[in-house]
C-alpha positions as CSV (number, residue, x, y, z in Angstrom):
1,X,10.3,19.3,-15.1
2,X,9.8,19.5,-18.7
3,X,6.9,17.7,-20.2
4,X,9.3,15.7,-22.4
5,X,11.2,14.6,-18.7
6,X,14.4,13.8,-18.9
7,X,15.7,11.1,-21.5
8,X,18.3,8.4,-20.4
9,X,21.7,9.1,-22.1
10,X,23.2,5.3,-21.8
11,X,20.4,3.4,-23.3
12,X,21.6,2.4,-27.0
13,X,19.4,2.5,-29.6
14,X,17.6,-1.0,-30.6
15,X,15.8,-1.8,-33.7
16,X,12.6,-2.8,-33.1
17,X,11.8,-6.6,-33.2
18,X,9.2,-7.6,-35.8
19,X,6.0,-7.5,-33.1
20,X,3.0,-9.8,-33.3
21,X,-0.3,-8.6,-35.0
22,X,-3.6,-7.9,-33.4
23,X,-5.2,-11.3,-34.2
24,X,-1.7,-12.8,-32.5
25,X,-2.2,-10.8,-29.7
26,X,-5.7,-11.0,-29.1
27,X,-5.8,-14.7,-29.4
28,X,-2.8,-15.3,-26.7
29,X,-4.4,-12.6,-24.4
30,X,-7.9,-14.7,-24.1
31,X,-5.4,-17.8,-23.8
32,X,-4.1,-16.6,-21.1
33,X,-7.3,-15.9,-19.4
34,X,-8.6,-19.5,-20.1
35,X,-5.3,-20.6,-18.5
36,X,-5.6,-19.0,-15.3
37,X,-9.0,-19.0,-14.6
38,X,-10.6,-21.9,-16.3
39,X,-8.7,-24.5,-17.5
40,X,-6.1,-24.3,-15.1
41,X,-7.9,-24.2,-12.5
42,X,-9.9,-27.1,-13.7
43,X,-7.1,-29.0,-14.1
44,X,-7.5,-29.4,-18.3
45,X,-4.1,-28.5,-19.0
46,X,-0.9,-30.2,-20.0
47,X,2.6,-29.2,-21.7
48,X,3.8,-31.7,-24.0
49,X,7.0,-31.4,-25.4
50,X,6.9,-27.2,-26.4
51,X,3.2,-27.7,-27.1
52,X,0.4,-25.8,-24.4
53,X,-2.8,-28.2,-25.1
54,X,-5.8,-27.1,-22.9
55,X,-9.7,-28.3,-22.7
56,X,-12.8,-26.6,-22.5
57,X,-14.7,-29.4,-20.9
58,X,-18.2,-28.3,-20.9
59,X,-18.1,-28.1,-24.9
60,X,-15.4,-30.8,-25.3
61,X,-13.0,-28.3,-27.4
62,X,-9.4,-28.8,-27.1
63,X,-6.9,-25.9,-28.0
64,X,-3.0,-26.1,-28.8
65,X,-0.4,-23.3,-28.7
66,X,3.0,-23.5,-29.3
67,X,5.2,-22.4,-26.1
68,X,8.3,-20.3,-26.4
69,X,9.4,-20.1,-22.8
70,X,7.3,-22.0,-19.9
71,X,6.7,-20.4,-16.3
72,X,7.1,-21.5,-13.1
73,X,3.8,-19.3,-12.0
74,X,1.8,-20.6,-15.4
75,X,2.1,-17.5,-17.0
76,X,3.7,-19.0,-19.9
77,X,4.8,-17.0,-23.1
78,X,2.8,-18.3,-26.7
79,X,4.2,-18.0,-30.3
80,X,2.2,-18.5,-33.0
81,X,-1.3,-19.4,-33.8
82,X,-4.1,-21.2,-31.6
83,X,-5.2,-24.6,-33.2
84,X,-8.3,-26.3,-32.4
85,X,-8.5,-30.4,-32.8
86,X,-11.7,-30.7,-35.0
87,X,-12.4,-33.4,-37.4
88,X,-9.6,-35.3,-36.3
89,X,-6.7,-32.6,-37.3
90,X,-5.3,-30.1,-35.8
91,X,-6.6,-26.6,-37.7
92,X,-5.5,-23.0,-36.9
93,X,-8.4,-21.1,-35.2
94,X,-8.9,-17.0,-35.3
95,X,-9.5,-15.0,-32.6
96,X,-13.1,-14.7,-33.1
97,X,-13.7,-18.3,-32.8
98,X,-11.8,-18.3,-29.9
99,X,-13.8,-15.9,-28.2
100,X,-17.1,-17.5,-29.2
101,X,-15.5,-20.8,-28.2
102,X,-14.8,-19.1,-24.7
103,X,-18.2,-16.9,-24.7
104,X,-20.2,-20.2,-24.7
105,X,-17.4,-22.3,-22.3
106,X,-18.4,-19.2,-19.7
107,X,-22.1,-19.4,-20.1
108,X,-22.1,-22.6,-18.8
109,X,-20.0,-22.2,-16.4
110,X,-21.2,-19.4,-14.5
111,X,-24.9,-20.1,-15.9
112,X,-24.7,-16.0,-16.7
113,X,-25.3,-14.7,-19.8
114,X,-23.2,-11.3,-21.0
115,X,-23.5,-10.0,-24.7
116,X,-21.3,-7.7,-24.3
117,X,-18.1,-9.9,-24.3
118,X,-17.6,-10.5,-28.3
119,X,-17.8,-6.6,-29.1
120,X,-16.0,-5.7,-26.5
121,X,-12.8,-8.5,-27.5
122,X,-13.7,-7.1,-30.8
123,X,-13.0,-3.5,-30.1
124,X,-9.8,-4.7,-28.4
125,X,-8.8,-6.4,-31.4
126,X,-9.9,-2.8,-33.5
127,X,-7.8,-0.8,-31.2
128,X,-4.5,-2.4,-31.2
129,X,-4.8,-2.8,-35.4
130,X,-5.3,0.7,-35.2
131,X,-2.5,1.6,-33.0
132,X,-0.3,-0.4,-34.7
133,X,-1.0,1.2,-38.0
134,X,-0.7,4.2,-37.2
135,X,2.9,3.6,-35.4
136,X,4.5,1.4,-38.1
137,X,7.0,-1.4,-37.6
138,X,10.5,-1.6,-37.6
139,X,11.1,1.9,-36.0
140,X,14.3,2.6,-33.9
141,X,13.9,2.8,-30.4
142,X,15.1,6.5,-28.8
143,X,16.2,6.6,-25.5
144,X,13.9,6.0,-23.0
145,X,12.2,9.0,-21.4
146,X,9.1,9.4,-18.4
147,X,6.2,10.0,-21.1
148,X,7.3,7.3,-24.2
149,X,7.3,4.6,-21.1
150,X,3.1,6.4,-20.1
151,X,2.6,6.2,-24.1
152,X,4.1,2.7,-25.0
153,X,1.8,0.3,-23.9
154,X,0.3,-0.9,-27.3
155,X,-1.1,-4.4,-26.2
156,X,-2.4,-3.3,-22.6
157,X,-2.8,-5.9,-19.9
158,X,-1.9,-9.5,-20.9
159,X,-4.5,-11.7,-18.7
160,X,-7.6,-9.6,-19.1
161,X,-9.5,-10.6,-22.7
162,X,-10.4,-7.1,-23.5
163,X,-7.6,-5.0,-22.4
164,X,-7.9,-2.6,-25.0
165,X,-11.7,-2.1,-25.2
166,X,-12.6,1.3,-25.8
167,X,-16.0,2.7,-26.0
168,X,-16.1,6.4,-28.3
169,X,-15.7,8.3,-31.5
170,X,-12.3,6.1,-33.0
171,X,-11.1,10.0,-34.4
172,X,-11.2,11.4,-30.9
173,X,-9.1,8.2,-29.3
174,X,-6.7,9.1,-32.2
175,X,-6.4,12.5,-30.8
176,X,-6.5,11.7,-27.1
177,X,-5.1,8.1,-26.6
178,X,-2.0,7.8,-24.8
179,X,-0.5,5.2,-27.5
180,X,-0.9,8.3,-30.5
181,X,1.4,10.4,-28.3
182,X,0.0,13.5,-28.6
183,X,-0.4,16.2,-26.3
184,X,-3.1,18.9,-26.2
185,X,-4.3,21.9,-24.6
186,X,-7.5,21.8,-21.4
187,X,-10.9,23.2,-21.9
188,X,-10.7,26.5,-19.3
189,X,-14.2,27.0,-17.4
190,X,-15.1,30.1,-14.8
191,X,-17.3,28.8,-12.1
192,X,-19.1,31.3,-10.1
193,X,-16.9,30.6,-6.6
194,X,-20.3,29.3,-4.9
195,X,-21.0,27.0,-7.3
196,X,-17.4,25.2,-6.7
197,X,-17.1,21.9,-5.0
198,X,-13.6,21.5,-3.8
199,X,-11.9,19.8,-1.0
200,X,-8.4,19.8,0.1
201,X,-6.2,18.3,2.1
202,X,-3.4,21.2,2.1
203,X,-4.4,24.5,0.6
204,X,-1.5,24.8,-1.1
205,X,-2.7,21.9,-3.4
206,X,-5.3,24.4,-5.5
207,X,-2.7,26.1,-7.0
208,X,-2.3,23.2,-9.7
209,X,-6.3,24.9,-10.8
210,X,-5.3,28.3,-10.5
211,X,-2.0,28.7,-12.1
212,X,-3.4,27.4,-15.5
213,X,-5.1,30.5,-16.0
214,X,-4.4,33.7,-14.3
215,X,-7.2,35.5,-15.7
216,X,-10.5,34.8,-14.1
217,X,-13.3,37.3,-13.4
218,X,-13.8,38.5,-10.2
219,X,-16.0,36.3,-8.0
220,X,-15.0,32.9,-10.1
221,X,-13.1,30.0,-9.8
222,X,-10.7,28.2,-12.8
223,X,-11.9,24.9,-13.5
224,X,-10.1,22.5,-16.1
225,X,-11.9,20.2,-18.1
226,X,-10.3,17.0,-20.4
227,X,-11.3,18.6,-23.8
228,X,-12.9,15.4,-24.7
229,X,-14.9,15.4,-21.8
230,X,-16.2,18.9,-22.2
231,X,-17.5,18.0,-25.1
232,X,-19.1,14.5,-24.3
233,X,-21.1,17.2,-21.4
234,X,-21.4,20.1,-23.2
235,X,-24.7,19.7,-24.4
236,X,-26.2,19.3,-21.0
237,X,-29.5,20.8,-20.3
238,X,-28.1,21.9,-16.8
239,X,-24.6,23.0,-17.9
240,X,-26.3,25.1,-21.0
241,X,-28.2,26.8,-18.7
242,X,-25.4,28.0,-16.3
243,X,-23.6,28.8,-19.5
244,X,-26.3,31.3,-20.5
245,X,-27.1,32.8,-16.9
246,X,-23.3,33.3,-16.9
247,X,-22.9,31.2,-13.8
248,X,-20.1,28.9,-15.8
249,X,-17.8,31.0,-18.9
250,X,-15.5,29.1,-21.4
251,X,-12.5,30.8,-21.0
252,X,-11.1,28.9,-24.0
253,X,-7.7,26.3,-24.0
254,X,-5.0,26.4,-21.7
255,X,-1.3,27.7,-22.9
256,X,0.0,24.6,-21.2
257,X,-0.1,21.2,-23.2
258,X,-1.1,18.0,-21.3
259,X,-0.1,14.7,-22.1
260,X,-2.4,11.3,-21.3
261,X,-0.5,9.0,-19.6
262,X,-1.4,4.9,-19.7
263,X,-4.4,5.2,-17.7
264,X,-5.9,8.3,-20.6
265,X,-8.2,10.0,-18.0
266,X,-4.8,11.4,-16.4
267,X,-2.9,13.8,-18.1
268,X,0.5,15.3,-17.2
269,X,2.4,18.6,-17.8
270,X,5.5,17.7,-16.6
271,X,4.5,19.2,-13.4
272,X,1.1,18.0,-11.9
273,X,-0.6,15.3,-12.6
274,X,-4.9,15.7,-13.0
275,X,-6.8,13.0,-13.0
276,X,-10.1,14.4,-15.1
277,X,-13.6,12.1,-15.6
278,X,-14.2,10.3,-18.7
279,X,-17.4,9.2,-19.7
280,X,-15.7,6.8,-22.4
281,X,-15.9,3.1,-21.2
282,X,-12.3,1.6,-21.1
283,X,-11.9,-1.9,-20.6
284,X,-14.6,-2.7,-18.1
285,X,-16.4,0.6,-17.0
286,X,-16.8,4.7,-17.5
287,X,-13.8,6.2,-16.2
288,X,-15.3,9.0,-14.1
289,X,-14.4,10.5,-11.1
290,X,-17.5,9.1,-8.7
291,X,-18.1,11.4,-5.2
292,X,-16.6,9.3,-3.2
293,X,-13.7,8.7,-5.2
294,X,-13.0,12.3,-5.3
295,X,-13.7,12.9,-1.2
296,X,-11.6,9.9,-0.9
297,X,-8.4,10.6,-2.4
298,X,-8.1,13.9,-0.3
299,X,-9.1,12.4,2.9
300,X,-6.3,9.3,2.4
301,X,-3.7,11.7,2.0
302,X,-4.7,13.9,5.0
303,X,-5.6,10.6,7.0
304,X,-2.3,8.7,5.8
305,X,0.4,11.5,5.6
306,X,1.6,10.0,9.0
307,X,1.4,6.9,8.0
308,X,3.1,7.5,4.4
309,X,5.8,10.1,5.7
310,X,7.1,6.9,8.2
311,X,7.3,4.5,5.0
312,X,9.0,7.0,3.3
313,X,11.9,7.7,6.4
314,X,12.4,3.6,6.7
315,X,12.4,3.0,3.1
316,X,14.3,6.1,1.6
317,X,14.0,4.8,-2.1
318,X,10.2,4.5,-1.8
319,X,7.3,7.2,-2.5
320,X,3.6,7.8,-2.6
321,X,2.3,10.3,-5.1
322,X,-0.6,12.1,-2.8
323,X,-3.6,13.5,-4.5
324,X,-3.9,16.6,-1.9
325,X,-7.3,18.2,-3.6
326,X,-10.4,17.9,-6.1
327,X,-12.5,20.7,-7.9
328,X,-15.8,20.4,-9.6
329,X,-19.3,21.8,-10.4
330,X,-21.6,21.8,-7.6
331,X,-25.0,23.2,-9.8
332,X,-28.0,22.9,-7.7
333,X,-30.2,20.2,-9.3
334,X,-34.1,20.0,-8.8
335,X,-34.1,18.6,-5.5
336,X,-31.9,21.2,-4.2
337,X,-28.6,19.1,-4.0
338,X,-25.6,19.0,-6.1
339,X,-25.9,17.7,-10.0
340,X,-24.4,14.4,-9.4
341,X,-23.9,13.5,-13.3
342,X,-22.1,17.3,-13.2
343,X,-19.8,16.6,-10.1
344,X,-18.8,13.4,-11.0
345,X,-18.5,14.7,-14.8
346,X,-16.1,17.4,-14.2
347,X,-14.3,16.5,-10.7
348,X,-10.7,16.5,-11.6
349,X,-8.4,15.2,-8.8
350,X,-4.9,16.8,-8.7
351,X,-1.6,14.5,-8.0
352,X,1.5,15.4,-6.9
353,X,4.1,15.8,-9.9
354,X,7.0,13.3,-10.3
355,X,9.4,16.4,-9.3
356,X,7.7,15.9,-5.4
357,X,9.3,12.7,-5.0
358,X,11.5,12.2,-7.7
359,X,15.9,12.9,-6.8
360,X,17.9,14.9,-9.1
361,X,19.4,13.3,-12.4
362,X,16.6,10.2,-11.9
363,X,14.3,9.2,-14.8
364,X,11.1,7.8,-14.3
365,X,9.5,4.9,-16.0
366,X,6.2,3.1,-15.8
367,X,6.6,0.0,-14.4
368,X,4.2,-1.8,-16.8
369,X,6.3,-0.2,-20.0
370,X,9.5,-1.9,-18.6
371,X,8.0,-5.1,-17.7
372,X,5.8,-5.4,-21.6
373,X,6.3,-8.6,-23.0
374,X,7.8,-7.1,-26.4
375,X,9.5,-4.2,-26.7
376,X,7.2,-1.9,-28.0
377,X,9.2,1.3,-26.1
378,X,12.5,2.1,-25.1
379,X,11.9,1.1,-21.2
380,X,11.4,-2.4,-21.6
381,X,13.8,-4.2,-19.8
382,X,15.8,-5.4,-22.9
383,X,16.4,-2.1,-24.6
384,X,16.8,-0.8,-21.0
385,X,19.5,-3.4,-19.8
386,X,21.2,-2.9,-22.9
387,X,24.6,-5.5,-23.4
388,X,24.4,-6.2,-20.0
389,X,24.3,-10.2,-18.5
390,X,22.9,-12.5,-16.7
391,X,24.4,-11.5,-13.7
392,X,23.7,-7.9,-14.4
393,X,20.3,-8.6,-14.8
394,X,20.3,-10.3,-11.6
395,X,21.6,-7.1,-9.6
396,X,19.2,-5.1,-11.7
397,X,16.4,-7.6,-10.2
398,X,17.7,-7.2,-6.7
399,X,17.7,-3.5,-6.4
400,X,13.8,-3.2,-7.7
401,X,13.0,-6.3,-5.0
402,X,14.3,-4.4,-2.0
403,X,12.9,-1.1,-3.6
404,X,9.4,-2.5,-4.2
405,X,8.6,-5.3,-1.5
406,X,9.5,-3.8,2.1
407,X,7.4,-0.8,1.8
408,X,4.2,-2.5,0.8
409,X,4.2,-5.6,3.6
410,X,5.1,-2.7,6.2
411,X,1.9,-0.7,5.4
412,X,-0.3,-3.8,5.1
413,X,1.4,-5.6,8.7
414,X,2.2,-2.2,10.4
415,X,-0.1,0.2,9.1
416,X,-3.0,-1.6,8.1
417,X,-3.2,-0.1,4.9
418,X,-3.5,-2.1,1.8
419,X,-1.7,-0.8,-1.7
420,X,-2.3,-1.7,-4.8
421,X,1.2,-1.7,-6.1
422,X,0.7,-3.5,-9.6
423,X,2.3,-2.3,-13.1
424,X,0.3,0.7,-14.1
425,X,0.4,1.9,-10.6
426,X,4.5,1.7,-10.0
427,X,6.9,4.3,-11.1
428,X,10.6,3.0,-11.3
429,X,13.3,5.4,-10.9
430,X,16.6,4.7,-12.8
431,X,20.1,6.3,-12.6
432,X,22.2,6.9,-15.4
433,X,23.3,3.6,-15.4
434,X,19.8,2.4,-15.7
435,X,19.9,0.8,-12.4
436,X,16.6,1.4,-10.2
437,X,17.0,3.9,-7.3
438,X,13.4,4.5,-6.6
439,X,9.6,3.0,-6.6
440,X,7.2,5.4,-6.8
441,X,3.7,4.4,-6.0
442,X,0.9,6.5,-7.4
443,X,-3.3,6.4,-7.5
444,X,-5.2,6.6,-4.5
445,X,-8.2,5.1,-5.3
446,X,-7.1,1.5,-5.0
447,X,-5.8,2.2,-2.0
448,X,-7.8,0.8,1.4
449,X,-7.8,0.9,5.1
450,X,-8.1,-2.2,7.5
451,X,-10.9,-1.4,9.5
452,X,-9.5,-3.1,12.8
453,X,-6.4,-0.2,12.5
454,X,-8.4,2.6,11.0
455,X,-12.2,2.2,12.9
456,X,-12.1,5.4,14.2
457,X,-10.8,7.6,10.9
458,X,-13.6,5.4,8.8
459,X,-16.4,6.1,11.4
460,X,-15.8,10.1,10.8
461,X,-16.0,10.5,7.2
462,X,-19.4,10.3,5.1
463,X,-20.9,6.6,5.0
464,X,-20.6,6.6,1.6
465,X,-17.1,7.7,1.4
466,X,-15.8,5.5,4.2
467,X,-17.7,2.3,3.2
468,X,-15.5,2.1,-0.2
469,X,-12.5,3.1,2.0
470,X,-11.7,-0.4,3.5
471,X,-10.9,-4.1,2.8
472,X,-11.5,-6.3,5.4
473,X,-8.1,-8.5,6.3
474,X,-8.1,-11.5,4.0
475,X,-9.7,-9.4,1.0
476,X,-7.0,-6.6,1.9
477,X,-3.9,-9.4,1.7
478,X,-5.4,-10.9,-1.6
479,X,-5.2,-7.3,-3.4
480,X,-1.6,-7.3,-1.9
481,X,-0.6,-10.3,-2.5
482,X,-2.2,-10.1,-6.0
483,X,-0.7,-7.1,-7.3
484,X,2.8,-7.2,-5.6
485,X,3.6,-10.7,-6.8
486,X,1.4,-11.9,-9.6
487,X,0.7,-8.6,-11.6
488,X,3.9,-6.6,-10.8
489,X,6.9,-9.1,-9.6
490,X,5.5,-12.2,-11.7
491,X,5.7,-10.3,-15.2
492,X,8.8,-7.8,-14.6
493,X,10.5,-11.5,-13.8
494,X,8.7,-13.0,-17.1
495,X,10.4,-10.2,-18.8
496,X,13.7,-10.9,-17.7
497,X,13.5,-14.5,-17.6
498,X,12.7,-13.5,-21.7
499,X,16.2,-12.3,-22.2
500,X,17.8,-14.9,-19.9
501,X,15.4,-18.1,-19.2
502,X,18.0,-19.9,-17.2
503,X,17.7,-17.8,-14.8
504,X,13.9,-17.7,-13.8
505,X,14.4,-19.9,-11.0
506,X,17.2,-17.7,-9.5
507,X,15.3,-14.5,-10.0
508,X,12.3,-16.5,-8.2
509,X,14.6,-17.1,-5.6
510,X,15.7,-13.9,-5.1
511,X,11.9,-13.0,-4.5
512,X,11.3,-15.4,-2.0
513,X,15.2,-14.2,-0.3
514,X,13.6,-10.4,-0.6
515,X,10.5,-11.2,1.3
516,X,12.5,-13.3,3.5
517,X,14.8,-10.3,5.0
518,X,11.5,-9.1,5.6
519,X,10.3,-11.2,7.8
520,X,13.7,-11.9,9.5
521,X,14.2,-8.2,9.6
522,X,10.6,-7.0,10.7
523,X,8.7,-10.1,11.8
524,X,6.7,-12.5,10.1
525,X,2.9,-12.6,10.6
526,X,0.8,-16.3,9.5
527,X,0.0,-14.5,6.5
528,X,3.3,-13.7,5.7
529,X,4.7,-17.0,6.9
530,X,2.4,-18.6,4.4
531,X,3.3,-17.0,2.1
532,X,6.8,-17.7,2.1
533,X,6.1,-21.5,3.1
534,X,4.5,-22.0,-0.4
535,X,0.8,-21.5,-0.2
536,X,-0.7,-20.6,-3.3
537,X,-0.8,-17.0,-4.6
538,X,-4.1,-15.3,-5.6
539,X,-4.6,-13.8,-9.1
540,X,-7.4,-11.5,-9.6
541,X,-9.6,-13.3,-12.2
542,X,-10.3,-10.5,-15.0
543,X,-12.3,-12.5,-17.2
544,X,-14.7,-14.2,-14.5
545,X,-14.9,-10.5,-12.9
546,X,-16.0,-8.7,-16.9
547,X,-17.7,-12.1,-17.5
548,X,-20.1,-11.2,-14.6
549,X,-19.8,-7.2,-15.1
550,X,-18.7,-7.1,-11.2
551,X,-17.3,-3.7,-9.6
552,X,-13.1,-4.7,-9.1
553,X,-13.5,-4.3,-5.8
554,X,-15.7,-7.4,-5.7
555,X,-13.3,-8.9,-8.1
556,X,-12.5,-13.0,-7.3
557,X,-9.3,-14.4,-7.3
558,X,-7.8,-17.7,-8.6
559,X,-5.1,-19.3,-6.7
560,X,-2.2,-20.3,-8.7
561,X,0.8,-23.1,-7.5
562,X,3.4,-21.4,-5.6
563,X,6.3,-20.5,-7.2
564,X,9.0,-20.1,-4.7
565,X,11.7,-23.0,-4.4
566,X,11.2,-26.1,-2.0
567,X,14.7,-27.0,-1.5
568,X,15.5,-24.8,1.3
569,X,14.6,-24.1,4.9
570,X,14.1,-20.2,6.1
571,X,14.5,-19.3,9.3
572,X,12.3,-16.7,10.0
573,X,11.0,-14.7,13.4
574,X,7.4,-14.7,13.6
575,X,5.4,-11.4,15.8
576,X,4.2,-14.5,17.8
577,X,6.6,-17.4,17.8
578,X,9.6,-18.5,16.6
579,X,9.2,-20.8,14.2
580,X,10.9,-22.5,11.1
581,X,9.5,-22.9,7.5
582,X,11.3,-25.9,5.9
583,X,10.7,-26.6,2.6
């Protein structure tokens, strides 16, 4: 597969809407966050008329926003700007008073102090006026293609308050940020062999180090670095001194060219993914590869291949990208162990390319690109859908449903394994008529074992690699339930229901259909049963979880109003009873 991937022939070309600026944005991202996790919750919301009015009732401040569309789940769409009642009028209020408003609303709630959280909205806001400078307005849209759907994601994640946060030199994220499109060569290192740390789970796997460079002295090994990342190390006092003792050589760039993708730590070739380190802080943390992150990937896919081979046989349109091996430095440090700030710094994890998974004459596209609330690429679901109508939409909806849901209940209920299946982490595969055919599911490192299915397989590997490996049941269904049907279903629907709003309860329906074949098809635990009878849905809160600088796995959740229809009854087989769930 070509780095450029293959481009879809019967998408027509679009203008580009006229997009919302930065402040826009930013304001109606940190809405959305005081929506779901505060003032919802808190019950200081109303609609009136097409007008959003919420309350932060510590400080007494009220907000208005104009709705364009409303949502059955609360995630409700925003035009215009934020106004504040103050001195009995109704004023506009910018983004940074906003955030301070919000800044002092969550001090006294939480009774925590963080100040980090204005810079870091502010850097947001610096990084999308940036992008969007730089990429103009009014451009055509080309057909959609595998890496403009990685690259197109301009405005990031709409219910986190700094999505876009980005620590670093500003000219280096111009030449290594996945929104510039660009694609560069790797930084080449030769390791003295017994000075490698590597790990794999087929030795095969390697081959995606060694084939980037066939010319390596004798008695070393290729290593790979991100070229940003070599350079945020190289000035290591331990590194400089294997460079001079000639235990580490600089071989230079790589011929190949590697492009980010929406996550910027992993770049592709159009073959193999690699997931690098990269001490830059987006959003909420470094991104670096920690030790148990990279043992952990390979032992999954060894530990899972059973369990991910049978997902694949009973649901033939589904896929997991494994990540089958890891390669760093292991320089002894002073005490005699490995250079942690080295191995973590340089441990690049390889991932199986799209062309592992992927059918013939399929293009893939990142879920989150086709689900963006404006069209900001060619994969959104508008450009993608084309002339097509409501009902087309509908059968568009329908085959991503019974592509996306089976697979993840039946490794959470069967397997006891818990994926993380939200928008950055799903790959749809479309045919030429732009109809999906496949899900893809990629990244490892979200994904978690039950212990009560997987005691055994934890209690063998190190303490500290198995101790991050697991979610115990309730935590494990919350992640599921979170990123299956708030994060991924919840905003590819808001996206349709965008282009057709009638039909948001139907496409609603259709969810709570999908996941009822499911049960009727391979039983239906309480949780499941629950689920489907209307309980509410958990939502990872973002801003509570930055707000209190916790690790995501400790992340808390909201719970937001169901929003499957109460009109019906569902038969449905429970693994216990028989039971019905009338609504």
């Amino acid at each position: 597969m070509s780095l450029s991937s293959t481009s879809l022939s019967s998408v027509p070309r679009h203008a580009r809407a006229a997009l919302p600026n930065a402040d826009e944005v930013v304001a109606h991202t940190l809405l959305n966050c005081l929506l779901r996790e505060l003032s919802g919750p808190e019950q200081q919301v109303t609609v009136t008329g097409d007008q959003l009015l919420l309350r932060l009732p510590r400080r007494g401040v009220r907000l208005r926003v104009r709705l364009r569309r409303t949502s059955l789940i609360g995630a409700h769409r925003f035009t215009g700007p934020v106004t504040e009642f103050r001195d009995g009028a109704w004023v506009d209020v910018d983004w940074q008073r906003l955030a301070a408003h919000i800044h002092d609303e969550l001090t006294l709630h939480t009774g925590v102090h963080n100040d980090e959280f204005l810079e870091q909205v502010a850097s947001s806001h610096r990084t999308i006026t940036a992008t969007m400078a730089s990429r103009g307005t009014g451009q055509a849209l080309a057909a959609a293609d595998y890496l403009s759907s990685e690259q197109s994601l301009l405005y990031g994640h709409r219910f986190h308050p700094t999505p876009k946060a980005r620590s670093g030199d500003p000219e280096l994220w111009e030449r290594y940020a996945p929104e510039n499109g660009g694609a560069f060569e790797l930084r080449l290192l030769a390791v003295r062999s017994h000075l490698i740390a590597e790990e794999s789970a087929d030795p095969d796997a390697v081959a995606a180090f060694d084939r980037l460079s066939p010319e390596v002295p004798a008695g070393y090994r290729l290593l790979p670095a991100h070229p940003w990342q070599y350079e945020l190390l190289r000035d290591n006092s331990a590194l400089r001194s294997a460079f001079s003792r000639g235990d580490i050589i600089d071989l230079g760039t790589s011929e190949r060219m590697f492009a980010a993708t929406a996550s910027v730590r992993t770049l592709y070739d159009g073959e193999t993914f690699l997931k690098f380190s990269l001490n830059v802080r987006i959003t909420n943390c470094l991104r670096k590869n920690a030790s148990y992150e990279l043992s952990g990937a390979v032992a999954l896919t060894g530990l899972l291949r059973a369990v991910f081979d049978d997902l694949e046989t009973r649901f033939p349109g589904h896929g997991m990208l494994r990540e089958p091996a890891y390669r760093s430095i292991a320089l002894p440090g002073a005490d005699g162990t490995a250079d942690r700030a080295l191995l973590e710094g340089f441990g690049v994890i390889v991932r199986e390319g799209l062309s592992a998974r992927l059918r013939p004459g399929v293009t893939a596209l990142l879920a989150a690109a086709v689900a963006d609330e404006y069209s900001t690429g060619p994969a959104q679901i508008s450009p993608l859908l084309g002339d097509g109508d409501a009902e087309d939409a509908l059968r568009w909806w329908t085959a991503y449903l019974e592509l996306l849901i089976p697979p993840v209940l039946a490794a959470y209920f069967d397997h006891g394994v818990v994926l993380e299946p939200h928008l950055q982490n799903v790959i749809i595969g479309v045919d030429g008529a732009n109809m999906p055919v496949q899900v893809l599911f990629r990244d490892l490192e979200g994904t978690k074992l039950l212990p009560e299915h997987h005691a055994a397989a934890l209690a063998g590997l190190l303490p500290e690699v198995g101790s991050r490996m697991s979610y115990d049941a309730q935590q494990g269904w919350d992640r599921v339930v979170y990123c299956l049907v708030v994060n991924n279903i919840a905003e590819m629907l808001a996206a349709l229901a965008d282009r057709h709003p009638e039909l948001e309860a139907r496409l609603w329906a259709r969810v709570h259909e999908t996941l009822g074949n499911y049960a009727n098809e391979y039983g239906c635990p309480p949780r499941l049963a629950a689920l489907l009878a209307g309980v509410p849905v958990p939502a990872k809160a973002n801003m509570l979880t930055r707000w209190e600088r916790r690790a995501d796995r400790d992340a808390g959740y909201v719970r937001l109003p169901s929003p499957f229809p109460r009109t019906e009854s569902l038969q449905v087989r429970s693994n216990a009873f028989d039971m019905e769930v009338v609504r």
